[in-house]
C-alpha positions in Angstrom: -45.3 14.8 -16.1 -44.3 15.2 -19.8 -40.6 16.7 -18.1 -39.7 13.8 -16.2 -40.7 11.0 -18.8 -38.6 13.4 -21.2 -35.8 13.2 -18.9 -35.8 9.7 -17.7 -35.3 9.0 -21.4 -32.5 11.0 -21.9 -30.7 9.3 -18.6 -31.4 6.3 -20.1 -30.0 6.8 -23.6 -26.9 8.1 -21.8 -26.3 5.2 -19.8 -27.0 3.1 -22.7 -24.1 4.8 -24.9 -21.7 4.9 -21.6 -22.1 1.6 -21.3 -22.1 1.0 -25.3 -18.6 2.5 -25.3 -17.2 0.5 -22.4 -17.6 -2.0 -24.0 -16.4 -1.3 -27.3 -13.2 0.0 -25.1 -12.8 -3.1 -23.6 -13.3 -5.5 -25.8 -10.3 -3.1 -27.9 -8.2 -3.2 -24.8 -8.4 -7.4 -24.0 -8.0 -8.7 -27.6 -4.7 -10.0 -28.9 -4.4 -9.5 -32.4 -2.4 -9.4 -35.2 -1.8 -5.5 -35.7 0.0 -5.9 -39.0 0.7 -8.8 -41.2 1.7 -7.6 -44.6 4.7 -8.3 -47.6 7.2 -5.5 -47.6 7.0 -4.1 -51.3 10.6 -3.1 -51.4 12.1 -6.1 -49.5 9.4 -8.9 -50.5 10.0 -9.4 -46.5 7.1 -10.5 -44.4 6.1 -7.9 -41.6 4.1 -8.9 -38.5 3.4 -7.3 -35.4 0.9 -8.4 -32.4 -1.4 -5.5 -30.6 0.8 -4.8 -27.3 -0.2 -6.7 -24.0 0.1 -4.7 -20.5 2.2 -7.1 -18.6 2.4 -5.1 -15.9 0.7 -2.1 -13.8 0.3 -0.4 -10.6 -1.4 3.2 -12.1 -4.1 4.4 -10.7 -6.8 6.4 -12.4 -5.2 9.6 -13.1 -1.6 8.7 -11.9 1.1 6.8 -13.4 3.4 5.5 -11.4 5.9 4.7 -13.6 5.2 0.7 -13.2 3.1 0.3 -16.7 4.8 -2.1 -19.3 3.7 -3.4 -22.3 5.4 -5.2 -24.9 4.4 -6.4 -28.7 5.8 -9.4 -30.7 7.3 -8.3 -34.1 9.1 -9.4 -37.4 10.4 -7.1 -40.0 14.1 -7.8 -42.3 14.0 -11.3 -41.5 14.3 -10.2 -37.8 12.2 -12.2 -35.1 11.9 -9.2 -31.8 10.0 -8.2 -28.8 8.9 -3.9 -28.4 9.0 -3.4 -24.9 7.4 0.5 -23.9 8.2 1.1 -20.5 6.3 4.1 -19.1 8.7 5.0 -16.4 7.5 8.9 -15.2 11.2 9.9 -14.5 13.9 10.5 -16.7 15.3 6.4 -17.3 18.0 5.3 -19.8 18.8 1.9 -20.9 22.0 0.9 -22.9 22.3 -1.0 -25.9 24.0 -4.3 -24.7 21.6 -4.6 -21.7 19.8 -7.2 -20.3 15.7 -7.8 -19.7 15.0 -11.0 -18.1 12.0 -12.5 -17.6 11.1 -14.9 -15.0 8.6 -18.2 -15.5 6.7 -19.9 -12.9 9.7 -22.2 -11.7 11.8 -19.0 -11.9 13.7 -19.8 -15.2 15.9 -16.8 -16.3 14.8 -16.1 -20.0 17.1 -13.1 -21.2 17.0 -10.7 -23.8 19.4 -8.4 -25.1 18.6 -4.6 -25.9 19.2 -4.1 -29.4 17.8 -0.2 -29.8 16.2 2.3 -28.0 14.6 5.3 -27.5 13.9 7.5 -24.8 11.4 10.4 -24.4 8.1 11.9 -23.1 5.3 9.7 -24.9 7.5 6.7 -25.8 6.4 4.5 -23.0 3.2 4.3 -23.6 0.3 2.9 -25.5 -2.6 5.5 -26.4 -2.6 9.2 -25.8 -2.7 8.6 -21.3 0.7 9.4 -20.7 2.3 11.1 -23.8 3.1 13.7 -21.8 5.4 11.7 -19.1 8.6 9.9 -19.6 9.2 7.0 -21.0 11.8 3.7 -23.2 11.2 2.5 -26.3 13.3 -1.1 -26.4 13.9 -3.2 -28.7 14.7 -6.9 -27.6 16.6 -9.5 -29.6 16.4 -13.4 -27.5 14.6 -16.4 -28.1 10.8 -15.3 -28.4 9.5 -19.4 -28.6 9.7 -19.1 -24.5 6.7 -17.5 -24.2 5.0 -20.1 -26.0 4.2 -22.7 -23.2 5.7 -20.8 -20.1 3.8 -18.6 -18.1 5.9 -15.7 -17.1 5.9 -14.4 -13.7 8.1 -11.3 -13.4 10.7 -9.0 -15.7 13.8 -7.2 -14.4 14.9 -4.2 -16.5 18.4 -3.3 -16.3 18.8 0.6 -16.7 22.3 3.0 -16.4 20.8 3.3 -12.7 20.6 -0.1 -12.1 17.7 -2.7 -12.4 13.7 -2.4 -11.8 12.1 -5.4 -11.2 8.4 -6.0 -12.0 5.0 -8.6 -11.2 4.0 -10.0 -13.9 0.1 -11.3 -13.1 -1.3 -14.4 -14.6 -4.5 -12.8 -16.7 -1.5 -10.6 -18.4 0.9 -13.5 -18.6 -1.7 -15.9 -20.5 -2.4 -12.8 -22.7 1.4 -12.6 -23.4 1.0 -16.5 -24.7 -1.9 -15.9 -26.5 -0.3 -13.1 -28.4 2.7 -14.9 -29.1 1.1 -18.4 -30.3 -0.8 -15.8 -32.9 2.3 -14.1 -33.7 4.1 -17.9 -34.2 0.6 -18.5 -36.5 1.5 -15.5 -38.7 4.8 -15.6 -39.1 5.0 -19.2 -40.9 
């Protein structure tokens, strides 16, 4: 009798901590923050940057698909930008120059220019899951005020193999505007 109450306790304290760190992990996962918001001590610049939102994904647990997106809102030299890490699973290249347009609700083109890249295993992702598969880096230079009050719906990537186009769903799209609206918060 002792063994079982001995081991009922155990089970219990380990569903207790697996469900103690689900929790911490999603409530890590689901916030928008503010991931850095600090005075540059060289430039006396102001440097922000948002947590990164998943705005779009079709993985499946242990796969990528090459479909996972996420993008950050950032300010650094005086520069207002979106980092866009696109997990793409194959080798993918994107010129300088090029265009990522998002789509809003009533399908208004917003369009951003690529500024910078990189390319790589690991860059296209968030975390350590997929550092070992392909992946872009992009930096995006457009008006970031239009994710402010419109809910975006989709986002086209223009590569040197042509375009990818991409659902964006509406808890990730109202996470976007939440992110930016803190990011428009910190940066005044």
């Amino acid at each position: 009798m002792l063994n079982l109450n001995v081991t009922k306790n155990n089970m219990k304290r380990k569903i207790f901590l697996l469900l103690l760190l689900f929790l911490i992990f999603n409530i890590g996962v689901q916030a928008q923050k503010i991931s850095v918001n600090r005075i540059d001590k060289f430039t006396k610049d102001k440097v922000v940057y948002t947590s990164y939102e998943k705005i779009s994904s079709e993985a499946f647990i242990g796969t990528q698909t090459g479909k996972n997106i996420w993008i950050c809102f950032g300010l650094e030299n005086g520069l207002n930008f979106i980092l866009l890490k696109w997990l793409t699973a194959e080798s993918r290249y994107v010129n300088k120059g090029s265009k990522v347009i998002f789509l809003d609700e009533e399908e208004n083109p917003y369009v951003f220019k690529v500024s910078d890249y990189i390319s790589g295993n690991g860059e296209g992702t968030v975390g350590a899951l997929g550092m070992d598969l392909w992946g872009v880096r992009l930096l995006l230079l457009g008006d970031l005020s239009v994710f402010k009050d419109n809910k975006m719906t989709a986002i086209r990537i223009e590569t040197s193999k042509g375009y990818f186009d991409y659902k964006i769903k509406s808890g990730a799209s109202k996470k976007v505007m939440k992110a930016y609206n803190l990011f428009e918060e910190a940066i005044k």
